[in-house]
ROMAR-22232 format. One line per 10 residues: number of its first residue (from 0); for each residue z, x, y of N, C-alpha, C, O, CB. Coordinates in steps of 0.05 Angstrom, whole numbers, plus 5000, padded with zeros to 4 digits. Each point is the difference from the previous one (the first is absolute). Glycine has a CB too. Layout:
BEGIN
NUM = Z/X/Y/Z/X/Y/Z/X/Y/Z/X/Y/Z/X/Y ~ ... $
end
This chain:
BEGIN
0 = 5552/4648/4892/5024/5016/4996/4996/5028/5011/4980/5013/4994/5032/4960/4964 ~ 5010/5039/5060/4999/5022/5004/5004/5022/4982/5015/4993/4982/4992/4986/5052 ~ 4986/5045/4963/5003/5014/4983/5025/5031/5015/5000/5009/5023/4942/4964/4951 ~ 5065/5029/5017/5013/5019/5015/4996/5034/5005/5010/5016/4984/5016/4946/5002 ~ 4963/5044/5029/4982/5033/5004/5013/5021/4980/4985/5018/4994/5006/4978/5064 ~ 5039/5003/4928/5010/5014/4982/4984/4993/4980/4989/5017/4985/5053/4987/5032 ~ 4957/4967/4980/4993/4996/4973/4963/5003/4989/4990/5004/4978/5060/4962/5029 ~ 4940/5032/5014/4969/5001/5003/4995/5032/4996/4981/5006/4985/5013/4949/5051 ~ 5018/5062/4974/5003/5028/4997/5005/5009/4970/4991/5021/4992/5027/4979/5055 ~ 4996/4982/4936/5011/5004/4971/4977/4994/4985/4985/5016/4991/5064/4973/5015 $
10 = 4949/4982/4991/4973/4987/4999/4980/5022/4991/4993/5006/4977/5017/4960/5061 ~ 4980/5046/4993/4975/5018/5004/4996/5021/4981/4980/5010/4989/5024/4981/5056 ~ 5026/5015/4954/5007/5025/4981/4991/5001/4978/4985/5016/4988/5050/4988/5027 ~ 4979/4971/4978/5000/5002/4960/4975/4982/4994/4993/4998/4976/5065/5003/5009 ~ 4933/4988/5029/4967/4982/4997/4975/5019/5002/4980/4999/4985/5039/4957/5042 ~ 4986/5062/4992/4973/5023/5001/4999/5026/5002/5016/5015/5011/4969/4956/5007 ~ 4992/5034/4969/5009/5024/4981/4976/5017/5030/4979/4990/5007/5032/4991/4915 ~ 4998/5040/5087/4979/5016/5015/4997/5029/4988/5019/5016/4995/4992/4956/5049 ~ 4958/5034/4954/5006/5032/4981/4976/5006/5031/4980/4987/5002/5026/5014/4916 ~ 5002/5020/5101/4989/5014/5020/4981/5019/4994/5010/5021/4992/5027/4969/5027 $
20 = 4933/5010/4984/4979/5022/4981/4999/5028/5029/5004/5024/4997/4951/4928/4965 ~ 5040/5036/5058/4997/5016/5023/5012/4999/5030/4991/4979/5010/4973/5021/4963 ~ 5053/5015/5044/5003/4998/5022/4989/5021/5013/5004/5023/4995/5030/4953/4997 ~ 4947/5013/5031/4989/5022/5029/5010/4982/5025/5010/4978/5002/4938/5045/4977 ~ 5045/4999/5038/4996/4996/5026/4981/5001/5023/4989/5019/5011/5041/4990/4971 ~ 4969/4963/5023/4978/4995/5025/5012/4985/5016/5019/4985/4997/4940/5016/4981 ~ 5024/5008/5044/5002/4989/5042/5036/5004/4996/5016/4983/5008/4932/4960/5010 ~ 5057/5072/4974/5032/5000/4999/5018/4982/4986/5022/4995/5007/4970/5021/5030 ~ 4998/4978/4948/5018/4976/4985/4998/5015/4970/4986/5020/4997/5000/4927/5034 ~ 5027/5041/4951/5001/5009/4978/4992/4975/4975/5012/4978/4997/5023/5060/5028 $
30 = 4945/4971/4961/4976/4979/4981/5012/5001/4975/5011/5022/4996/4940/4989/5025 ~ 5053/4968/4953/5013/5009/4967/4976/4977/4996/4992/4979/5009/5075/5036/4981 ~ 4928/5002/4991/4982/4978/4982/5021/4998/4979/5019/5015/4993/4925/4997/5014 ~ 5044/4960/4985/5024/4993/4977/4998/4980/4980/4991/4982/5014/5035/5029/5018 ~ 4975/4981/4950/4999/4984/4983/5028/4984/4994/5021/5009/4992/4940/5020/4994 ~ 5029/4939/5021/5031/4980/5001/4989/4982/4972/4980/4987/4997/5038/5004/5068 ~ 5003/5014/4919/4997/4981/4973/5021/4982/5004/5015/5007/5019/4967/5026/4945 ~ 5026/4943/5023/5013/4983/5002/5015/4998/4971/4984/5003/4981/4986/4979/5058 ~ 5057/5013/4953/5011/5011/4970/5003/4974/4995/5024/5001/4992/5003/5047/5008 ~ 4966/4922/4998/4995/4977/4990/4974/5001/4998/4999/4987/4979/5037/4991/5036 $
40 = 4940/5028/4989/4970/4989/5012/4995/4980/5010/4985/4983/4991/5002/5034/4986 ~ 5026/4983/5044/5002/4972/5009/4968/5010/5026/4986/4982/5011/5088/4996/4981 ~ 4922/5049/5012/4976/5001/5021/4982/5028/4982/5012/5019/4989/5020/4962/5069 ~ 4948/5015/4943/4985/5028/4993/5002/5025/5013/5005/4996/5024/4968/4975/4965 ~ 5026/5058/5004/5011/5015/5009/4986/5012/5025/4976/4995/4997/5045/5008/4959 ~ 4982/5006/5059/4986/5013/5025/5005/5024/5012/5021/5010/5007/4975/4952/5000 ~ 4979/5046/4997/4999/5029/5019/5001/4989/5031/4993/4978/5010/4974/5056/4953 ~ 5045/4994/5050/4998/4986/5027/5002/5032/5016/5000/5019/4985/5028/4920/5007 ~ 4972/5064/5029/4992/5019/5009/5028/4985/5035/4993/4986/5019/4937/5032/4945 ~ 5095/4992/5029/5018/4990/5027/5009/5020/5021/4997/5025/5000/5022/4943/4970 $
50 = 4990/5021/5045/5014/5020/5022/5019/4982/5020/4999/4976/5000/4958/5059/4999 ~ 5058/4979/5015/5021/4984/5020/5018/4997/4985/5012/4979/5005/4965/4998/5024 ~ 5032/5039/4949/5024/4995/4985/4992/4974/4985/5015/4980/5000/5021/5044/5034 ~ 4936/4977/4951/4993/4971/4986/4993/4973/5006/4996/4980/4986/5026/5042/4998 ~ 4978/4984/5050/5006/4971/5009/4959/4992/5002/4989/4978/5000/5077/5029/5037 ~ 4926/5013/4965/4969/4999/4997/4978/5014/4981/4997/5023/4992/5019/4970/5047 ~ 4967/4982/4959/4986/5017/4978/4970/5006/5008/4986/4982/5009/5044/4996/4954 ~ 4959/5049/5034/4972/5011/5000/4983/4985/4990/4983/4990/5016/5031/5049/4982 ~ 4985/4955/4980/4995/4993/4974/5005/4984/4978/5019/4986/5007/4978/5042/5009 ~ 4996/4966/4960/5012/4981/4990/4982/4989/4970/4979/4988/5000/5042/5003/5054 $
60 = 4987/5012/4936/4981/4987/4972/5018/5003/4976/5016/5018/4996/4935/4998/5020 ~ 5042/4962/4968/5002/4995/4976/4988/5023/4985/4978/5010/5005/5023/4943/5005 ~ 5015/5054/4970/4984/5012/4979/4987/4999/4984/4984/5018/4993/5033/4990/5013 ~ 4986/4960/4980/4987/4987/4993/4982/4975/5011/5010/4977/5002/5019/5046/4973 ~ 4942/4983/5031/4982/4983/5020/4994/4982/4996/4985/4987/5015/5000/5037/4996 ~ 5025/4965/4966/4999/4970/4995/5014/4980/5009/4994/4977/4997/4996/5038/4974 ~ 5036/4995/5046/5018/4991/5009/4987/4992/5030/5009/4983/5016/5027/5042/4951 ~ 4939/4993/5035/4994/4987/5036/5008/5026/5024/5007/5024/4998/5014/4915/4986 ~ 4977/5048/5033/5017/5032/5022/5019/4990/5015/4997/4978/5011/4962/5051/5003 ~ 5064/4986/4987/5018/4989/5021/4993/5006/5030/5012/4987/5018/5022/5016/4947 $
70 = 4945/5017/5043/5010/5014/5031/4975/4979/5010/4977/4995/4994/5042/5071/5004 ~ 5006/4923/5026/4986/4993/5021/4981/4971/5000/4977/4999/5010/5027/5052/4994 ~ 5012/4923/4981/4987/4984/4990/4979/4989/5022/4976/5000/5000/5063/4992/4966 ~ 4984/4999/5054/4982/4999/5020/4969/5002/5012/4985/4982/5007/5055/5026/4989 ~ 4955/5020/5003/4978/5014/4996/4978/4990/4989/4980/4988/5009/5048/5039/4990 ~ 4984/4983/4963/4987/4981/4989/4985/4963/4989/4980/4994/4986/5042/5052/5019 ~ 4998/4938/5009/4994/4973/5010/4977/5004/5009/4981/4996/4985/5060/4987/5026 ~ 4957/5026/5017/4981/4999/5018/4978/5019/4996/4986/5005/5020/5047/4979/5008 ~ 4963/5025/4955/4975/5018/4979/4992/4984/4996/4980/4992/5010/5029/5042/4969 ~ 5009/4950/4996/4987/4970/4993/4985/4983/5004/4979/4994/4989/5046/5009/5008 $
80 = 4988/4987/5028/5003/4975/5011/4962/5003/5011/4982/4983/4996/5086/5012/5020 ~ 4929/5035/4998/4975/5001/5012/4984/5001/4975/4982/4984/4994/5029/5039/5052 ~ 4997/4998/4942/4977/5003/4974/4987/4984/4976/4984/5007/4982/5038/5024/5028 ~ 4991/4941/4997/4995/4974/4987/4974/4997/5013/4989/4991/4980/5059/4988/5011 ~ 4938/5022/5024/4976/4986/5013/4988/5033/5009/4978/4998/5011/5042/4943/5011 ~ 4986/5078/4976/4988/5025/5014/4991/5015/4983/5008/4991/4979/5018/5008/5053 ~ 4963/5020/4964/4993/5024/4976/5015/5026/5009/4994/5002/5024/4955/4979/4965 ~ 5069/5043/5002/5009/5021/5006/4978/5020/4977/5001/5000/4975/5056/4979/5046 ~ 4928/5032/4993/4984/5017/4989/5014/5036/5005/4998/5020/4986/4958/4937/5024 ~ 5059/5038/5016/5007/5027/5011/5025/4996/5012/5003/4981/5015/4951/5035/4993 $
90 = 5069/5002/4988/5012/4997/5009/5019/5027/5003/4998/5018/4984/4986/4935/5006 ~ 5042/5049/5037/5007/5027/5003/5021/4985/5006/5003/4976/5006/4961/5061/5008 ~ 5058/4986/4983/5027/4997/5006/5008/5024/5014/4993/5023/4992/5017/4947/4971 ~ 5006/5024/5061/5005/5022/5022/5038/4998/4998/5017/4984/5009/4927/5007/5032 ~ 5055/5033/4942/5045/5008/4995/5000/4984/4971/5006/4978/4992/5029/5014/5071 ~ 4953/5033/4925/5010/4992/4966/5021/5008/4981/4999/4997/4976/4962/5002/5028 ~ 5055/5009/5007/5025/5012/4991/4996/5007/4971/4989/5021/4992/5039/4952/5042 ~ 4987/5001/4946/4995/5006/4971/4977/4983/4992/5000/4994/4976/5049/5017/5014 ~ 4936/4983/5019/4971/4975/5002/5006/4985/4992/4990/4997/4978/4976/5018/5018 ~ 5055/4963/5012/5005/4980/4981/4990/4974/5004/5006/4979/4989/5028/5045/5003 $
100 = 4942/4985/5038/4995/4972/5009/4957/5004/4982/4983/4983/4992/5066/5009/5078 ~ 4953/5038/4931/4972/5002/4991/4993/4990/4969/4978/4992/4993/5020/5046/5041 ~ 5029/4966/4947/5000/4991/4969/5002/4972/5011/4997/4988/4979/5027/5053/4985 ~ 4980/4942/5053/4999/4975/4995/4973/4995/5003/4992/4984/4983/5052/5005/5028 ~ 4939/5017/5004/4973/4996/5012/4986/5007/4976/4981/4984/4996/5025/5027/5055 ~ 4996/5013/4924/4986/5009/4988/5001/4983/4974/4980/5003/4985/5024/5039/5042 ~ 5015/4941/4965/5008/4980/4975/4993/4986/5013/4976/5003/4998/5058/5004/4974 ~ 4970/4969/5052/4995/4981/5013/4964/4994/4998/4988/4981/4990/5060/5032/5040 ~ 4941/5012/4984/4971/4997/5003/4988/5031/4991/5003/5023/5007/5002/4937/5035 ~ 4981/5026/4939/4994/5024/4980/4976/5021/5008/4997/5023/4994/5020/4944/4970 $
110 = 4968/5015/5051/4968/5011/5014/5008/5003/5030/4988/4991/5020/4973/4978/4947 ~ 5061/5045/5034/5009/5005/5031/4989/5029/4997/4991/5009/4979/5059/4959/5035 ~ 4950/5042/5003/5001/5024/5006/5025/5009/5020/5002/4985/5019/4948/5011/4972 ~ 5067/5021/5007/5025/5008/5012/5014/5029/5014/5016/5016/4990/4983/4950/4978 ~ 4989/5034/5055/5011/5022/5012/5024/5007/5011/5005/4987/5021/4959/5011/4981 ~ 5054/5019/4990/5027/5006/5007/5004/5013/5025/4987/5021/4995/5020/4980/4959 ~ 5002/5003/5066/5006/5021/5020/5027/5007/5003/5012/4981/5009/4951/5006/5012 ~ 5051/5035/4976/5034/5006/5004/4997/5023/5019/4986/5020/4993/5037/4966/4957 ~ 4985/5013/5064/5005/5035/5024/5021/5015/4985/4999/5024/5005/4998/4955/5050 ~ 5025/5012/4924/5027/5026/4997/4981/5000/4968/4995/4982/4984/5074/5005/5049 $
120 = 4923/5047/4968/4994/5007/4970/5024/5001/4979/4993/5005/4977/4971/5021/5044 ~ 5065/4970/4985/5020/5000/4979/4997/4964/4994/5001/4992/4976/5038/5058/5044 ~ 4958/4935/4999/4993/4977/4981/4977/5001/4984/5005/4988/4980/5015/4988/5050 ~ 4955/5035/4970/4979/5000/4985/5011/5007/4977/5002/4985/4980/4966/5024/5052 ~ 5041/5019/4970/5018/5009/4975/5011/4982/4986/4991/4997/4977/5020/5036/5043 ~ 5008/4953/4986/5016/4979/4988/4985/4980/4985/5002/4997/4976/5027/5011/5058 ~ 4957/4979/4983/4979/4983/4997/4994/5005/4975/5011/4987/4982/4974/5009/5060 ~ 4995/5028/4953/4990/5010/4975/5008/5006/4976/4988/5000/4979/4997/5010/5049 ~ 5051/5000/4977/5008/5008/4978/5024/4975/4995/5016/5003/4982/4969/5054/5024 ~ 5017/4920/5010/5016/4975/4986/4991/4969/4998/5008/4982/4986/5027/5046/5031 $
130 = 4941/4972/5005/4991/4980/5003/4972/4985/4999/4993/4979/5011/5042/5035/5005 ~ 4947/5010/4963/4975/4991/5007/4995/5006/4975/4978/5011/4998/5009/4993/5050 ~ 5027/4994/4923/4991/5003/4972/4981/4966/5004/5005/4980/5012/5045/5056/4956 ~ 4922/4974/5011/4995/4968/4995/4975/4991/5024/4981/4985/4995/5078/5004/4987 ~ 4948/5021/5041/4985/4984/5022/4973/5010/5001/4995/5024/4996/5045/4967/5034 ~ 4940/4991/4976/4971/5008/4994/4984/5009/5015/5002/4993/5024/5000/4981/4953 ~ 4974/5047/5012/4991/5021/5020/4988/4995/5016/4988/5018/5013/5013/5005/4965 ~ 4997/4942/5030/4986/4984/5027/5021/5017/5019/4988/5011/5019/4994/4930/4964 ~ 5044/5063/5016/5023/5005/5031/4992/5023/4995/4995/5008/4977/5052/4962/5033 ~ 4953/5046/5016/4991/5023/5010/5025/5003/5025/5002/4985/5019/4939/5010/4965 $
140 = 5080/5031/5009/5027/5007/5017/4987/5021/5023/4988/5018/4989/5052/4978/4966 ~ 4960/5006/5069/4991/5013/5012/5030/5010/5019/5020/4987/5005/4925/4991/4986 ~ 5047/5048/5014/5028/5021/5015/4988/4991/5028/4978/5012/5001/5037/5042/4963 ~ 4988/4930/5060/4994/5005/5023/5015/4984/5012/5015/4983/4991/4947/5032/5003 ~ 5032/4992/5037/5008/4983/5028/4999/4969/4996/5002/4998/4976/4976/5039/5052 ~ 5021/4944/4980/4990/4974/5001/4989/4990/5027/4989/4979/5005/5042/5012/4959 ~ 4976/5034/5054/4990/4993/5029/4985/5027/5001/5000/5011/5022/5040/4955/5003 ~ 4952/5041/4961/4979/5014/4994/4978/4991/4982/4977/4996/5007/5055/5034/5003 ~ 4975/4967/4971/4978/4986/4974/4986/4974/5011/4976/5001/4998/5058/5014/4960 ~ 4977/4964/5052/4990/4980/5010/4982/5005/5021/4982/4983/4999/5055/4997/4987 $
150 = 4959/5035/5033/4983/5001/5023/4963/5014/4988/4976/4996/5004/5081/5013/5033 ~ 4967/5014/4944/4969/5004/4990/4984/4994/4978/4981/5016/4993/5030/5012/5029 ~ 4994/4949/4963/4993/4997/4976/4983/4978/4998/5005/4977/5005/5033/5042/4981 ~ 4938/4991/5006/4969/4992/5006/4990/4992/4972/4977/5005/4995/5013/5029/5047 ~ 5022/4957/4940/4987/4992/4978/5007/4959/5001/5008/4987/5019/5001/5075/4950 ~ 4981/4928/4997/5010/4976/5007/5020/4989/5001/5022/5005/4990/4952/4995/5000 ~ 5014/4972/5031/5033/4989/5011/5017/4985/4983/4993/4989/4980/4988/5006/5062 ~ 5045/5005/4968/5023/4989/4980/5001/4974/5001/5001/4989/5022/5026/5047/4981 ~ 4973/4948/4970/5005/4966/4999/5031/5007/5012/5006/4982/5015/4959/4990/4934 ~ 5053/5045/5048/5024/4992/4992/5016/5029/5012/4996/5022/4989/4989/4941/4964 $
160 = 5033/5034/5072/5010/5023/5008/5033/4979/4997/5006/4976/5001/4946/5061/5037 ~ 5067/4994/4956/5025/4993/5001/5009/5023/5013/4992/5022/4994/5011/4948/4969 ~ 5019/5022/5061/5003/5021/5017/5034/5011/4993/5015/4983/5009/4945/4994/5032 ~ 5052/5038/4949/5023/4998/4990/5015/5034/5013/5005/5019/4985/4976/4941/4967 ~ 5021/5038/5074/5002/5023/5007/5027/5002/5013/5011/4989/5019/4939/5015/4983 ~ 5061/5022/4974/5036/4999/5012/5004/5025/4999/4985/5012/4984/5038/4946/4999 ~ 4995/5057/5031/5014/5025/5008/5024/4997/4991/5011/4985/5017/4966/5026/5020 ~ 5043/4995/4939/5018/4987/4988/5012/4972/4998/4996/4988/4979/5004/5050/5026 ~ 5017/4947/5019/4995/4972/5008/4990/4993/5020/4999/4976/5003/5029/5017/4977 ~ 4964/5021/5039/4980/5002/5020/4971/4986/5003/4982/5013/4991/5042/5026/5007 $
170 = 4967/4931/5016/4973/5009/4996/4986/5012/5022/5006/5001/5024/4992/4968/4945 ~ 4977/5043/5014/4984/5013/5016/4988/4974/5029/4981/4986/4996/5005/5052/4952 ~ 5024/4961/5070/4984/4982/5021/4978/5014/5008/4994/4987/5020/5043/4990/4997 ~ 4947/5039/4981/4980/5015/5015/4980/4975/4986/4981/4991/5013/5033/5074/4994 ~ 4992/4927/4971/4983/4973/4988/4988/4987/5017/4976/4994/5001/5050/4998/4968 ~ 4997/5001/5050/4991/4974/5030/4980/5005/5014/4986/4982/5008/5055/5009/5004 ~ 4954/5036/4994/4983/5019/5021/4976/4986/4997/4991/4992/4978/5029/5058/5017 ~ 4969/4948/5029/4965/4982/5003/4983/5024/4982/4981/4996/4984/5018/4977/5081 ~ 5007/5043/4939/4979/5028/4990/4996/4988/4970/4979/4991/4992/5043/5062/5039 ~ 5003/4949/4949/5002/4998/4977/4992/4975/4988/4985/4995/4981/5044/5036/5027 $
180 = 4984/4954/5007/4990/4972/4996/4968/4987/4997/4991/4981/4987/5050/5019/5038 ~ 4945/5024/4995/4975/4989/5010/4982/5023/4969/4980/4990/4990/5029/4995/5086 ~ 5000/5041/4915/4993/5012/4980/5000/4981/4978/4978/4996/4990/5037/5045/5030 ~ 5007/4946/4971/5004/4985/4982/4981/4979/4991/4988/4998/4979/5051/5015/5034 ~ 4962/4974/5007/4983/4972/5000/4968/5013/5001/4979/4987/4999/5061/4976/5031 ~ 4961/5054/4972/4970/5026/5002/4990/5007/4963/4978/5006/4991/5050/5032/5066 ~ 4996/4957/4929/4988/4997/4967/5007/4985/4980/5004/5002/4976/4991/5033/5031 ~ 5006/4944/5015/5013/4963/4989/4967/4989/4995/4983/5001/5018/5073/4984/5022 ~ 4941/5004/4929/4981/4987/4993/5009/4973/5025/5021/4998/5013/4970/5024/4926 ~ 4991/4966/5061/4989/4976/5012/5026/4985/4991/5015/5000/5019/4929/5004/4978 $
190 = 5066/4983/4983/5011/4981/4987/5032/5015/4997/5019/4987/4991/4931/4990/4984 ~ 5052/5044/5030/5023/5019/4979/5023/4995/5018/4994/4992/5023/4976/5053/4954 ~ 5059/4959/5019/5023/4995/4993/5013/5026/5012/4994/5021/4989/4995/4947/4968 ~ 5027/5035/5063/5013/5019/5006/5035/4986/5002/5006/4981/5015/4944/5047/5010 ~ 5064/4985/4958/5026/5001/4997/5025/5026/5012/5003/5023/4991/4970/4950/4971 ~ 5035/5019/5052/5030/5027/5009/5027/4994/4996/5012/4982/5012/4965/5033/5026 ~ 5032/4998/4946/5029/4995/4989/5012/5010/5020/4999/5024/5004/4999/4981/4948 ~ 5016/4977/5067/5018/5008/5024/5034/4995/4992/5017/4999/5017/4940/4987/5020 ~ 5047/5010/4939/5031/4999/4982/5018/4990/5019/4997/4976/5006/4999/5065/4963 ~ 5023/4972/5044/5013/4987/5018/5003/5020/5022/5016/5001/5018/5005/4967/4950 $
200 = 4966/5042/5027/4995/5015/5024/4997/5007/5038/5006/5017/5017/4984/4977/4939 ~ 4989/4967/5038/4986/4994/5018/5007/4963/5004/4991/4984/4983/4972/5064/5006 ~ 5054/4945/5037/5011/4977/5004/4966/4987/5001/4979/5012/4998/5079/5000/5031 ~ 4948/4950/4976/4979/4990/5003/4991/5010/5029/4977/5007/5005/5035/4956/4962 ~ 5020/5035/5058/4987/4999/5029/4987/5037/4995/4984/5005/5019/5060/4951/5018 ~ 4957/5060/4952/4981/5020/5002/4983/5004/4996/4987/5016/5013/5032/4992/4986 ~ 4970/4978/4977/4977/4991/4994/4986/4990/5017/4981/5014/5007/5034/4983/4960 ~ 4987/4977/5047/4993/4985/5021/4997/5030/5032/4988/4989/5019/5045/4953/4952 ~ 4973/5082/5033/4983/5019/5013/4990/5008/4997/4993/5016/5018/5018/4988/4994 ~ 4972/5000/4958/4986/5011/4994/4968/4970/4994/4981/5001/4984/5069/5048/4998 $
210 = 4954/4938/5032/4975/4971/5003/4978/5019/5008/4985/5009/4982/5042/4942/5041 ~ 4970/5057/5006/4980/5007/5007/4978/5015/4984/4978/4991/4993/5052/5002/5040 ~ 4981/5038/4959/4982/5022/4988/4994/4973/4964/4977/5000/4992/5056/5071/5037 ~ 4978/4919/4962/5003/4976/4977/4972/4989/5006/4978/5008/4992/5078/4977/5006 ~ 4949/4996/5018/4980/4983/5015/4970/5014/4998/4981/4993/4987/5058/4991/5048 ~ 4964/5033/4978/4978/5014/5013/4984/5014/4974/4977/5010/4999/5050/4998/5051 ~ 4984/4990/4938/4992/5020/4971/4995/4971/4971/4981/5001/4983/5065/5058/5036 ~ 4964/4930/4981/5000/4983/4974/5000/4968/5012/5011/4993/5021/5020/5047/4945 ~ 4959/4947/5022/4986/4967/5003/5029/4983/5002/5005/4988/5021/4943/5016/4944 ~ 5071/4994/5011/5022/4991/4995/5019/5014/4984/4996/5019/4985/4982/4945/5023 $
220 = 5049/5020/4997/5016/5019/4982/5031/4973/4996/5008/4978/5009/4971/5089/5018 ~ 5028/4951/4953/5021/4983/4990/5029/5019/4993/5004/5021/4988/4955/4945/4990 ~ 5059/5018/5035/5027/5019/5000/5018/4983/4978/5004/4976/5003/4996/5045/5053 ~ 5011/4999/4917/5017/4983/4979/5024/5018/5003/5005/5021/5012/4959/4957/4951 ~ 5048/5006/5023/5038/5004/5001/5002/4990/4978/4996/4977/4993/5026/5015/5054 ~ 4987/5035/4932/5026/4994/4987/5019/5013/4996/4999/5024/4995/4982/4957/4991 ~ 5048/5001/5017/5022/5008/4996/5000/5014/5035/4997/4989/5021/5006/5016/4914 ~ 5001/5023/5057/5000/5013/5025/4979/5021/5013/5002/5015/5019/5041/4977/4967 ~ 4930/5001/4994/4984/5012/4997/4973/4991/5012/4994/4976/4996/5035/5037/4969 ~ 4951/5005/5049/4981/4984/5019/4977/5017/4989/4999/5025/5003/5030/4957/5044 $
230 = 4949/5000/4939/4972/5008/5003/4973/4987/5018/4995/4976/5005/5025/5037/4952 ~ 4969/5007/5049/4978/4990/5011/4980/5000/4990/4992/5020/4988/5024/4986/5040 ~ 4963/4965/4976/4965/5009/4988/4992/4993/5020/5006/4982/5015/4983/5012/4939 ~ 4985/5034/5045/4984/4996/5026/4969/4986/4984/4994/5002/4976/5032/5049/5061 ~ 4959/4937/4982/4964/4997/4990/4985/5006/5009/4991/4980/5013/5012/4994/4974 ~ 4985/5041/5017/4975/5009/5019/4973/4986/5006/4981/5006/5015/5038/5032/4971 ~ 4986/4942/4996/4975/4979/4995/5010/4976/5018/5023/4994/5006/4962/5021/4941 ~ 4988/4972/5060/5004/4976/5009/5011/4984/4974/4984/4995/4982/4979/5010/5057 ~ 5061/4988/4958/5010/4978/4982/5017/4977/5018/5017/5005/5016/4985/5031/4942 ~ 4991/4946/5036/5013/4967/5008/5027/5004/5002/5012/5019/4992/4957/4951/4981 $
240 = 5041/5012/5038/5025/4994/5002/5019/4993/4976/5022/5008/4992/4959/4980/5047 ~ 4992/4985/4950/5006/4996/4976/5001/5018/4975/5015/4994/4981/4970/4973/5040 ~ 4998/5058/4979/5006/5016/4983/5023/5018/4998/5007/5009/4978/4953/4982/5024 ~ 5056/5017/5027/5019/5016/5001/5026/4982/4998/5022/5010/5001/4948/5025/5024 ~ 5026/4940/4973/5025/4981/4992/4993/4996/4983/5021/4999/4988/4995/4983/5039 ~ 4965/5014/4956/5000/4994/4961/5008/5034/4989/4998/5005/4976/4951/4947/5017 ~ 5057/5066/5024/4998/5029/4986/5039/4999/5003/5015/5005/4980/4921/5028/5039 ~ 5071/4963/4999/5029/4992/5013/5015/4994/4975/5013/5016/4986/4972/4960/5061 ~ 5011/4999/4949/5010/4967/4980/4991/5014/4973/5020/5007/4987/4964/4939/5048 ~ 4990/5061/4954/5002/5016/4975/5012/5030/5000/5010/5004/4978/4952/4969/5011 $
250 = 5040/5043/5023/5029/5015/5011/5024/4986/4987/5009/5006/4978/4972/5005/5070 ~ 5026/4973/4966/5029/4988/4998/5008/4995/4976/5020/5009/4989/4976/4972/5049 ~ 4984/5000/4949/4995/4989/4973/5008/5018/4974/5011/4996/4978/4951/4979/5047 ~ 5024/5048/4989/4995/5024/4971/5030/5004/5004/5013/4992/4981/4931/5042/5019 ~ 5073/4977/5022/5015/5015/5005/5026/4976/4987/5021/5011/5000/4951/5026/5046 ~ 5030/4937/4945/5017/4978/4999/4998/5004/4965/5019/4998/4986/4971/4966/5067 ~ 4978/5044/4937/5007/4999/4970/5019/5017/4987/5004/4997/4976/4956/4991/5023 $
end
């Protein structure tokens, strides 16, 4: 049954309740953090961190963590899916907005270790004062570059990189660059898991020009779709065929429960 855009608009109204804590401005767009309750409970309540007139979100979490995380299931699948057979001892996230991908890593896997990197210090801000009550003093938020931090960072290597790099809905492509690429896979444990949230940003046939500097830098890789949304994992390890199709299919699996 169709619903009719008047009436879905009414709906929206009197079903959810939005109380707005903060609006700034970055890369020219304009950011509200906000808290969406639902006046049945029919969903648990959530912070979120939007922009584009709401149509996108930074961020994203439950308030209450029992409920699980909403941002970016995707993502998280394929954390999973590898980390079933792998160990994440170390791990970094590059564009942490409100960290909502690092509190999953930090409940998920408790003996992680978790390094944050954000370039805009008004998200750190934010971060700190809406989104990081609770999270444990394994994550470590760092103010820098990411095409800076990566080239020179000489300590140990990461089981587990997530590349999540956006300029309001923009992504960062300098990602693709052989330079960066070849840094990256430069503090990739043996076995470890590189993920880039390319949202919809980035068609498949664009993806597909960016093979070569890919290739040349990482062993295999796997391109997912959902909805309208495209992630990639890279491996820097020699892994099988068979392993990057059982990582695929348990992907899929998680993402179906």
């Amino acid at each position: 049954m169709n619903i009719p855009s008047g009436l879905k608009r009414f709906l929206k109204k009197v079903l959810i309740r939005r109380k707005e804590l903060e609006t700034f401005n970055l890369y020219g767009d304009s950011f509200t953090v906000v808290d969406i309750s639902y006046r049945l409970g029919v969903r648990p309540t959530i912070r979120a961190i939007e922009h584009h007139g709401g149509k996108v979100f930074s961020s994203l979490i439950y308030l209450d963590d029992k409920y699980g995380h909403p941002y970016l299931r995707p993502v998280q699948a394929m954390i999973k899916a590898w980390g079933g057979k792998h160990e994440y001892r170390n791990a970094l996230v590059l564009g942490c907005a409100g960290c909502s991908l690092p509190r999953f890593i930090d409940e998920e896997y408790p003996s992680c270790a978790i390094t944050g990197v954000e370039y805009a210090e008004k998200m750190i801000e934010i971060a700190k004062k809406y989104f990081l009550d609770g999270i444990d003093e394994r994550f470590h938020l760092i103010h820098a570059d990411a095409f800076e931090y990566v080239p020179t960072y000489q300590a140990d290597p990461f089981d587990l990189i997530i590349v999540d790099l956006f300029q309001g809905k923009g992504l960062v492509k300098s990602i693709f660059t052989d330079d960066f690429l070849s840094h990256l896979k430069g503090i990739c444990s043996e076995k470890a898991l590189v993920v880039f949230n390319l949202s919809t940003s980035v068609t498949q046939e664009e993806v597909s020009q960016y093979k070569t500097p890919l290739k040349k830098n990482f062993s295999s890789a796997a391109l997912m779709q959902m909805w309208n949304s495209r992630f990639l994992a890279l491996f820097p390890g020699k892994n099988s065929d068979d392993e990057v199709a059982a990582f695929k299919q348990k992907t899929a699996k998680i993402l179906r429960l």
